[in-house]
N, C-alpha and C positions, 0 to 999 in steps of 0.2 A: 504494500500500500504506500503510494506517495502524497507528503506531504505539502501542500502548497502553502507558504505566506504568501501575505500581499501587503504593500505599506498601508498605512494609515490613512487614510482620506483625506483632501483640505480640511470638509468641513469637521471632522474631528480634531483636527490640529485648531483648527481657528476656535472651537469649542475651548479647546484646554489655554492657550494663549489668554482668550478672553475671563475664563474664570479665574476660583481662587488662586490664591500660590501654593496652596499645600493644599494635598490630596490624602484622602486614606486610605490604607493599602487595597481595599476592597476598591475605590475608584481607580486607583492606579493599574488595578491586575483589568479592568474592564478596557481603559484604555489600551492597554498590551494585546488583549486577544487571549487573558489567560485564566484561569480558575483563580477563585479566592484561594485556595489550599496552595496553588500554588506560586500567587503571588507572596503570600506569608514566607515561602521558602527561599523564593529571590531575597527578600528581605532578610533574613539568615543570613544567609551566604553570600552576602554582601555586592548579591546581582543587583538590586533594587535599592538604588539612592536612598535612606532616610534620615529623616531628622528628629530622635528621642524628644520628645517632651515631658517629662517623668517616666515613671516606675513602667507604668503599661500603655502611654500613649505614644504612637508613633506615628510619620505623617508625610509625605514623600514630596520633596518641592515641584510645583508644576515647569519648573525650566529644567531642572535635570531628566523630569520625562520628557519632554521635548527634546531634550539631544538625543537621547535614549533610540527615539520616534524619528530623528533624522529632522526634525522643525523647527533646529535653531545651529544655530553654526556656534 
């Protein structure tokens, strides 16, 4: 079985651009194209940008998904 990505859309780019700065990992993995379960694990393993806010809040900046996402130089 082959797998296809495909980039991101304008209007998804232009969505994240214009929103907040920080996302949660749950928005983050939706932007990607990827499961909650396993956005949490990018997040781990230090695939997924975040920025701690205390003991159990974490929050992922909307411009490093944007490089991430190829929508920002």
């Amino acid at each position: 079985m082959e797998t296809v990505t495909t980039a991101p859309n304008l209007t998804t780019l232009n969505e994240l651009r214009s929103g907040p700065p920080t996302l949660s990992i749950e928005q983050a993995a939706r932007y990607l194209g990827v499961s909650r379960a396993y956005g949490y694990a990018m997040a781990r393993e230090g695939r997924l940008p975040t920025i701690k806010l205390g003991a159990r809040r974490v929050r992922v900046p909307a411009l490093a998904l944007l490089k991430m996402l190829g929508g920002e130089d």
